[in-house]
C-alpha positions in Angstrom: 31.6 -116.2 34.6 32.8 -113.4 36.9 30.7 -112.3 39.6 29.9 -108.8 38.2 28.9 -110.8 35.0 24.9 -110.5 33.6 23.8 -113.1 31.3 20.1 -112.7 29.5 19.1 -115.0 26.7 16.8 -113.0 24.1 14.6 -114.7 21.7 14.3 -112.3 18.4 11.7 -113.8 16.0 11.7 -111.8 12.5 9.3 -112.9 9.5 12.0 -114.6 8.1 14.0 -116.3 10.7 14.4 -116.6 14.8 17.5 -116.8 16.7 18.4 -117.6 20.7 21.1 -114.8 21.4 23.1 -114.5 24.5 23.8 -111.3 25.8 26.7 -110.8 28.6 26.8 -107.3 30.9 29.7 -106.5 32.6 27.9 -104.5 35.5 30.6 -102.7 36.6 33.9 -101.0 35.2 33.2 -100.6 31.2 29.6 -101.3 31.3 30.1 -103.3 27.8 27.5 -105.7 26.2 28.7 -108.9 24.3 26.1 -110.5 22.3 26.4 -114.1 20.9 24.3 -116.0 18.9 23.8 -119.7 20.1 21.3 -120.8 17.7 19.5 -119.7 14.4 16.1 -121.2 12.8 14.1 -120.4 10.0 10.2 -118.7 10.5 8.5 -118.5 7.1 4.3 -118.6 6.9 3.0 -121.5 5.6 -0.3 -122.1 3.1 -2.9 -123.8 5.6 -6.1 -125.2 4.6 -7.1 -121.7 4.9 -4.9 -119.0 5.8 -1.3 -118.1 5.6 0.0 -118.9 9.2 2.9 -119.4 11.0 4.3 -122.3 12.1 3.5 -121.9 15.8 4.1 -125.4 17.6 7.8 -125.9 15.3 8.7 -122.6 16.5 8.1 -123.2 20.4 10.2 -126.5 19.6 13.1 -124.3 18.1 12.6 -122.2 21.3 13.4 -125.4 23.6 16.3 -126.7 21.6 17.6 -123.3 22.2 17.1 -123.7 25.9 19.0 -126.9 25.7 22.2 -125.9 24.3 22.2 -123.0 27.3 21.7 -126.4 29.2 24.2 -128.1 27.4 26.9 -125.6 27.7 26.5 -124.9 31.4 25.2 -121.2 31.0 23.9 -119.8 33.9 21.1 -117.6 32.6 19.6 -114.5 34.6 17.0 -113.4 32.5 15.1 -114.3 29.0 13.1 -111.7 26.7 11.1 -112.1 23.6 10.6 -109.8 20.7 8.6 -110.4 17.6 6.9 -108.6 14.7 3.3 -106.7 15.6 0.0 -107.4 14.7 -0.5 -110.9 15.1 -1.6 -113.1 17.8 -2.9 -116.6 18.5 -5.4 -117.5 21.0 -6.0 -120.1 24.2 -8.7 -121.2 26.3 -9.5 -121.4 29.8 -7.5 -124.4 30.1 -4.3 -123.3 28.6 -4.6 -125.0 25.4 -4.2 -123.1 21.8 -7.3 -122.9 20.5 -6.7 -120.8 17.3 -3.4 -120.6 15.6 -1.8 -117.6 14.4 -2.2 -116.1 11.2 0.4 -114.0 9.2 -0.4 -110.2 8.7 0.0 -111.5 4.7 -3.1 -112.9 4.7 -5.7 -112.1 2.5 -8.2 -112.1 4.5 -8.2 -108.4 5.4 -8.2 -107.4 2.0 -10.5 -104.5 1.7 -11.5 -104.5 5.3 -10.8 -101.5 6.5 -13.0 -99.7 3.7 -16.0 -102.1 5.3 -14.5 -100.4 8.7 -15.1 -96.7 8.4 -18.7 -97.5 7.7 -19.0 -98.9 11.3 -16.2 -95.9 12.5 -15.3 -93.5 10.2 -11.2 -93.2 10.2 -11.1 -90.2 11.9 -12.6 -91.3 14.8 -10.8 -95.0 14.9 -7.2 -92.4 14.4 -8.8 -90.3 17.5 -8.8 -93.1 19.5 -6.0 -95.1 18.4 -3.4 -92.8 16.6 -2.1 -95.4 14.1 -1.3 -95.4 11.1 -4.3 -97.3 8.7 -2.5 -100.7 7.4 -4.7 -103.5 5.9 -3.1 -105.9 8.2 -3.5 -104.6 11.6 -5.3 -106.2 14.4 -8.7 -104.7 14.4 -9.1 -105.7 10.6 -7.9 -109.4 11.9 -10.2 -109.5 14.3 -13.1 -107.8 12.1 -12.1 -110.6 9.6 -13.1 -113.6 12.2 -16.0 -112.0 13.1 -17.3 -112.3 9.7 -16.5 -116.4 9.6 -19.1 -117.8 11.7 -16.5 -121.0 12.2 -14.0 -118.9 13.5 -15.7 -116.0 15.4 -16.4 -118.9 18.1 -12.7 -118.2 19.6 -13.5 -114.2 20.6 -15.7 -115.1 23.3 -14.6 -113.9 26.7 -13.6 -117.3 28.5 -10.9 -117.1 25.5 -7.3 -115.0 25.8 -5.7 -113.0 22.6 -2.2 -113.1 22.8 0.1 -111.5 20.6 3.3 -113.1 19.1 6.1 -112.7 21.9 2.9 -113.1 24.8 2.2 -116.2 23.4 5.9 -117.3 23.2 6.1 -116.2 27.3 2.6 -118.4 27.7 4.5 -121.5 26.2 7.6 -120.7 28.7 6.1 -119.6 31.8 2.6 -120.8 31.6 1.5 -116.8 32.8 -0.8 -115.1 30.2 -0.2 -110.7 30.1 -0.2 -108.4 27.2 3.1 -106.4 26.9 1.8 -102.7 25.7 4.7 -101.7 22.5 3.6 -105.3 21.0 -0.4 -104.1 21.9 0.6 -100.5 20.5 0.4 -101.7 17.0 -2.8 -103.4 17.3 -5.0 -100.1 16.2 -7.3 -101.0 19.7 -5.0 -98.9 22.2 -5.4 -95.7 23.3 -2.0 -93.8 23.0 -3.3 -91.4 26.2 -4.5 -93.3 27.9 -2.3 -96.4 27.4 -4.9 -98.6 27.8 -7.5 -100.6 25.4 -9.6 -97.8 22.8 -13.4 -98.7 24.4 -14.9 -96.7 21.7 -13.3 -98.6 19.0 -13.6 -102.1 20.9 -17.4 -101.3 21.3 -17.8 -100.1 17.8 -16.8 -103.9 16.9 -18.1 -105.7 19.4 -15.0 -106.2 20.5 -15.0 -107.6 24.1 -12.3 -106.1 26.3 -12.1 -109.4 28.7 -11.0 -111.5 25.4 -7.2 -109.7 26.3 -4.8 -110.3 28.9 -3.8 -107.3 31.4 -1.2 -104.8 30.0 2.3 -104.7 32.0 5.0 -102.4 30.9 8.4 -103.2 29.0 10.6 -104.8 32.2 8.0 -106.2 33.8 8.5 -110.0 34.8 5.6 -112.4 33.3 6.8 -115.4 35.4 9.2 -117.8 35.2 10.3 -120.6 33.0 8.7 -124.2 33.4 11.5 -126.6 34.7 9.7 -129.4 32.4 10.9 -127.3 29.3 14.2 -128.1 30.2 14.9 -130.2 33.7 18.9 -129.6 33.4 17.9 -125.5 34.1 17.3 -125.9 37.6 16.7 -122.8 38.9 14.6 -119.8 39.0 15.1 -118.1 35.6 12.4 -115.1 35.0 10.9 -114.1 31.6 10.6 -110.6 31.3 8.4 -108.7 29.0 10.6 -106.8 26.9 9.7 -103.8 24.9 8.3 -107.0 23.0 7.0 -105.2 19.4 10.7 -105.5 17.7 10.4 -102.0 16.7 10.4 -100.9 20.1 13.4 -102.9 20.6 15.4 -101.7 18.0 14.0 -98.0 18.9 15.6 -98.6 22.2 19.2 -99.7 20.9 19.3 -96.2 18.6 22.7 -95.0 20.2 21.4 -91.2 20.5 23.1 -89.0 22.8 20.7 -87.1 25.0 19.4 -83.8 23.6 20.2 -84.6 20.2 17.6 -84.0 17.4 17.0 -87.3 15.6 15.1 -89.6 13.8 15.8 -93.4 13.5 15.5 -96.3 11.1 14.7 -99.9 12.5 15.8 -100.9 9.2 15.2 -104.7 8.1 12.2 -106.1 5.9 10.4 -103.4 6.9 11.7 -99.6 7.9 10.2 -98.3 10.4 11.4 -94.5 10.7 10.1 -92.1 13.0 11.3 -89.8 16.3 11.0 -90.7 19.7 8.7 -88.2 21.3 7.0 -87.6 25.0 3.3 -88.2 24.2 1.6 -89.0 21.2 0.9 -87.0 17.6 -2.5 -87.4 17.0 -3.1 -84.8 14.2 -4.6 -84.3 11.4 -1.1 -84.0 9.5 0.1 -87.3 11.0 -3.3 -89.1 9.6 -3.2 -87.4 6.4 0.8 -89.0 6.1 -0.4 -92.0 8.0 2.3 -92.2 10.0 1.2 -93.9 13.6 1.3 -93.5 17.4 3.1 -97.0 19.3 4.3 -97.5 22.4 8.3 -97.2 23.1 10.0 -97.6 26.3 10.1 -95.4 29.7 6.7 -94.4 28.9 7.6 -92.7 25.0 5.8 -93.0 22.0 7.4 -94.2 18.6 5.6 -91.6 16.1 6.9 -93.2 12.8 6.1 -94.1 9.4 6.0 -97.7 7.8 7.7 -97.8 4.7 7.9 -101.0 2.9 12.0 -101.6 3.5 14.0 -104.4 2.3 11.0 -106.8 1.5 11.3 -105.6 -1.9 14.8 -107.0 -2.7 14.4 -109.9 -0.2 11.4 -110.7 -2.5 13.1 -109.7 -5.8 16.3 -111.8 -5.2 13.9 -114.9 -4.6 12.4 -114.3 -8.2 16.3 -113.9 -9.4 17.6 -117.1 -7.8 14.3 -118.8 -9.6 15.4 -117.9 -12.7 19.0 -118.5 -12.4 18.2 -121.9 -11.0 16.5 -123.1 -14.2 19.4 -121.8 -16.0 21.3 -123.5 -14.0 23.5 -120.7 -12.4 24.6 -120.3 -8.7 22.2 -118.3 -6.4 22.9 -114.7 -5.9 23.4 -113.5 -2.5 22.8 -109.9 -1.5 26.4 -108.6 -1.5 26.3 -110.4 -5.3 23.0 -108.2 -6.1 24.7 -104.9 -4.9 27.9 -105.8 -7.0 25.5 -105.6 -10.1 24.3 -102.3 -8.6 28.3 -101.0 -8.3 28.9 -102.7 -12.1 26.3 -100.2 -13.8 27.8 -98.1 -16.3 25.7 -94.9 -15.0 22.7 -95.1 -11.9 19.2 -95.6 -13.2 17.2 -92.6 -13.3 13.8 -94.6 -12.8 12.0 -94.5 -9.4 9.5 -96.1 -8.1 7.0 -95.6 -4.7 8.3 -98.0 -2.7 4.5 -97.9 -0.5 2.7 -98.9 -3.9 0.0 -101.6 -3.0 1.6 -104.0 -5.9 5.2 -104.1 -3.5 2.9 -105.7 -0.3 2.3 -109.1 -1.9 5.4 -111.9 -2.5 6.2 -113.6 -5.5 7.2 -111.8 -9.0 8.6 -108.6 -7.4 10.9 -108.2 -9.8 8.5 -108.3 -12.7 6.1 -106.2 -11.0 9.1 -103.6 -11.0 9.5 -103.7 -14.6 6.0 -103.2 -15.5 5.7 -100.3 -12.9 8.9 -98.9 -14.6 7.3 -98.8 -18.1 4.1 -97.9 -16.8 5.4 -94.4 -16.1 7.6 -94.2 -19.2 11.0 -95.7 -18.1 12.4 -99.6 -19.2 14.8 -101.6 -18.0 17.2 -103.4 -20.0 17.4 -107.4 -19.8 21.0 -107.8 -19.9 21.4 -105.6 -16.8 18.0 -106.5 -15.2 19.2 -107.6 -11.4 21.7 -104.0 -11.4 19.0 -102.1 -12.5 15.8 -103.6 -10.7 18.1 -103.3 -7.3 19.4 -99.6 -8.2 16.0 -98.7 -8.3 15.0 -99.8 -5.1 17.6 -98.9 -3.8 17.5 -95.2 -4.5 13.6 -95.1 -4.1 13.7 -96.1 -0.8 16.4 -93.4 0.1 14.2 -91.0 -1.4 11.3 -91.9 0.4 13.2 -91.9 3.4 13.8 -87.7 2.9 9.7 -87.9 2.0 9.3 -89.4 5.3 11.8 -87.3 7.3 10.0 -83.8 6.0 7.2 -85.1 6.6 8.3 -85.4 10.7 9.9 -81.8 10.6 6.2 -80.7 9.6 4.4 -82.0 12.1 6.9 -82.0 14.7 7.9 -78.6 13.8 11.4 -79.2 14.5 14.6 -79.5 12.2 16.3 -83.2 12.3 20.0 -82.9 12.6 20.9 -86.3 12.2 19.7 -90.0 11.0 20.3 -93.6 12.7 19.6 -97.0 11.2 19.6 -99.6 13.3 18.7 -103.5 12.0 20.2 -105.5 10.0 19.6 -103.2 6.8 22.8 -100.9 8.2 24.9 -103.0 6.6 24.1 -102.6 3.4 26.6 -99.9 2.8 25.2 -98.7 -1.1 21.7 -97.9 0.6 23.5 -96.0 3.7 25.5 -94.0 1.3 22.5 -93.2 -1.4 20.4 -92.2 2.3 23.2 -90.0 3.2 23.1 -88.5 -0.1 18.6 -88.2 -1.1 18.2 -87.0 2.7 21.0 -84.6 3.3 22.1 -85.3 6.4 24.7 -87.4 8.6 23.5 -91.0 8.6 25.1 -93.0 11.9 24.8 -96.7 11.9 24.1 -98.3 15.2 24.7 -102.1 15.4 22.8 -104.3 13.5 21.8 -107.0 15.9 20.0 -103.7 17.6 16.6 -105.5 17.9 17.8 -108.2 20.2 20.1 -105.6 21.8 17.4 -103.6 23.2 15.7 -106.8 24.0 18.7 -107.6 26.1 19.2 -104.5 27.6 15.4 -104.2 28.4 15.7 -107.7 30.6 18.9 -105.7 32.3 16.7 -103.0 33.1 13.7 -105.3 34.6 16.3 -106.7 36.6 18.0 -103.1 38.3 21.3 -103.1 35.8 20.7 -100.3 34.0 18.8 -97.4 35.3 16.7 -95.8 32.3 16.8 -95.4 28.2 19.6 -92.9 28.2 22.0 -95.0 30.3 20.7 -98.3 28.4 21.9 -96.1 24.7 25.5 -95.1 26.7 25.6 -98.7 26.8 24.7 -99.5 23.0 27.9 -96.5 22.4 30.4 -97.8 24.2 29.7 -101.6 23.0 29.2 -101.2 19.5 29.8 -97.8 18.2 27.9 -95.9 15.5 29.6 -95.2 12.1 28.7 -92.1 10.1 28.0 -91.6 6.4 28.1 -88.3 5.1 27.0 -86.4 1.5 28.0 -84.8 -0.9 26.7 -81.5 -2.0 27.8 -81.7 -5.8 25.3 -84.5 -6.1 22.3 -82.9 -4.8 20.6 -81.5 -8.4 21.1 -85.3 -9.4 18.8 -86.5 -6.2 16.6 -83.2 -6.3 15.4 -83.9 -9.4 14.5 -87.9 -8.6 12.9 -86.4 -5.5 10.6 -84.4 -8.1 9.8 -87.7 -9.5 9.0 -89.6 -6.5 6.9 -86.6 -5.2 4.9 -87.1 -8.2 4.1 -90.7 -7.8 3.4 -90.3 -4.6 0.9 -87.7 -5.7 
């Protein structure tokens, strides 16, 4: 490798799947970022005796296979990061040992929980001190959940250590125990002002501050990797804490030019769109739209909206391929499900609220379209079921994406000019064309690895490469590029009037 030659190895753990990517910076000259993914392993939650939870020890040994084919092909690494999804977290003791395993957001167990909440803090008072959005799964209601099972309410005392996802992946490398602040923004127990832990809301639950590890900024090195993880990587290699929550990442790969006016997309199972903005938005408008407050990098604050994203067809083509599998029939793949979409004789006309409580939960998606469907008057025909189910997704979540974005330009009171998706969801080029179209504006497509892009370029920034966020997107530019989608106005009754629609499901 030549000598002006970075190499960082980012872990990227999604709800569906992991993967070990290398990430090469030229540091001088071009200034270009080549990514290259060495290893890819599935991450799905599992039924346990009890909970839904993921997978944790089979997931640190995908992380040291990865480390050994870095070994194997004589990589010299500089640097590794780790990003994940929010919310969750497992838990070790003052030993080091994993005393409670995590357990996925998708648990029941917080069903109805925050309703049981506001009795103990109403919700204006738990948004006052937390500015996040209200979502069944976040930490506090976790946590509220295991202090109502006296078997597992043992594991908050004090001696004990709560680490979120990517902290505890850095435990199992380093053996160094911290709490990265964008992955503890989305808990609903940090206070956006003060970046530090909400005491009013940790007392109100008898939360105990001490059960958390100290919070260290994105860039900040946790330690470095143990040698007995992999002998044959002799030297020195630090783990930094990354902006860790994968939003945060992704949020960090948008590639904005500075000064523009713009809103972004992490776009994947979920979409997470929102600005970028100086301090927090802890209003009354952002709470009534439950949009939420989370921690972004160089000290900014992600003020964005969690809309339910590409879960809904990941979830929907599962129920297809069922089907087609006990007819006998080959599996459909995406790009197959959005040929059915293109093979329509005309677009569907029927919407749906993509945020409706019957979309959280997996299994029968597709059915649970229909029946939403004819609820409100529409059908769907059998013949042309996977077309039509998928058209309708597809357009409701580009409408709810124009909900979302007027929504921002009232409370930010500031036009948006233009729209970036980054994530894997940019290539789906039917959805970037009907966004383009429902939300009226130019629609640029940064790369779709842009998670584990910021992830990489956050570990060149811990270690001096890149100065600061605006140098880091320069980078993202020249690297990748950013393709634009524009619209067209002679369609714009046609999405006016489904915008009608959607405004009155939403209510």
């Amino acid at each position: 490798m030549a000598q002006n030659t970075r190499c960082y190895l980012g872990f990227d753990f999604g709800a569906s799947s992991g993967r070990a990517i290398l990430g090469r910076l030229n540091t001088e000259c071009e200034r270009r970022l080549e990514i290259e993914e060495i290893y890819r392993f599935p991450n799905e939650a599992v039924r346990g005796e009890k909970h839904l939870e993921w997978e944790i020890e089979r997931l640190f040994d995908e992380m040291k296979t990865a480390l050994n084919i870095v070994a194997d092909r004589g990589v010299h690494i500089d640097s590794i990061g780790i990003d994940t999804w929010g919310v969750d977290f497992g838990i070790i003791d003052a030993e080091g040992k994993l005393v409670y395993r995590p357990v996925s957001y998708r648990d029941e167990r917080t069903n109805g929980l925050m309703e049981e909440a506001f009795e103990t803090l109403s919700k204006q008072e738990i948004f006052k001190n937390t500015g996040l959005a209200f979502m069944q799964f976040n930490t506090l209601y976790q946590l509220i959940a295991m202090r109502k099972d006296p078997e597992e309410s043992k594991y908050l005392k004090s001696e004990n250590t709560l680490l979120f996802m990517p902290d505890l992946f850095a435990w199992y490398l380093t053996g160094k125990a911290g709490t990265e602040y964008t992955i503890a923004s989305t808990s609903q127990l940090i206070d956006p002002n003060t970046r530090s832990w909400a005491k009013p809301v940790l007392d109100a639950f008898g939360i105990d501050e001490k059960l958390f590890a100290p919070l260290e900024q994105p860039g900040t090195v946790r330690g470095f990797l143990r040698r007995d993880l992999c002998p044959r990587l002799d030297y020195d290699i630090p783990v930094i804490a990354v902006a860790s929550h994968d939003t945060a990442s992704a949020v960090a790969a948008v590639p904005a030019r500075e000064g523009e006016s713009f809103a972004y997309i992490s776009s994947g199972t979920w979409s997470l769109m929102g600005v970028e903005t100086l301090t927090p938005v802890c209003t009354p408008e952002v709470m009534k739209s439950n949009f939420t407050n989370e921690g972004g990098l160089n000290g900014t604050t992600r003020m964005l909206k969690n809309i339910m994203g590409l879960w809904i067809i990941q979830e929907c083509r599962k129920q297809f391929n069922l089907e087609r599998e006990k007819r006998g029939l080959e599996k459909l793949s995406f790009a197959d499900i959005v040929n059915e979409v293109e093979a329509l004789p005309s677009p569907t006309r029927d919407i749906i609220d993509v945020d409706d409580d019957l979309f959280f939960a997996p299994d029968g998606m597709a059915d649970r379209i229909v029946s939403y469907v004819e609820k409100h008057g529409g059908s769907i025909s059998p013949a042309q079921k996977v077309g039509q189910v998928a058209d309708i997704v597809y357009r409701s979540l580009a409408l709810k994406y124009r909900w979302a974005i007027e929504c921002i330009e009232d409370i930010i009171k500031k036009p948006i000019d233009v729209l970036y998706i980054v994530g894997g969801g940019g290539k789906n080029e039917l959805l970037n064309r009907y966004t383009a179209q429902a939300i009226k504006r130019p629609v640029r497509i940064g790369a779709g690895e842009g998670t584990v892009i910021g992830n990489l370029l956050v570990q060149a920034m811990g270690l001096g490469d890149v100065k600061d966020l605006w140098e880091l997107r320069q980078i993202v530019r020249t690297s990748f590029g950013d393709k634009e989608y524009t619209f067209d106005p002679a369609l714009n009754a046609r999405w006016d009037d489904d915008y009608k629609t959607l405004l009155g499901l939403i209510g």
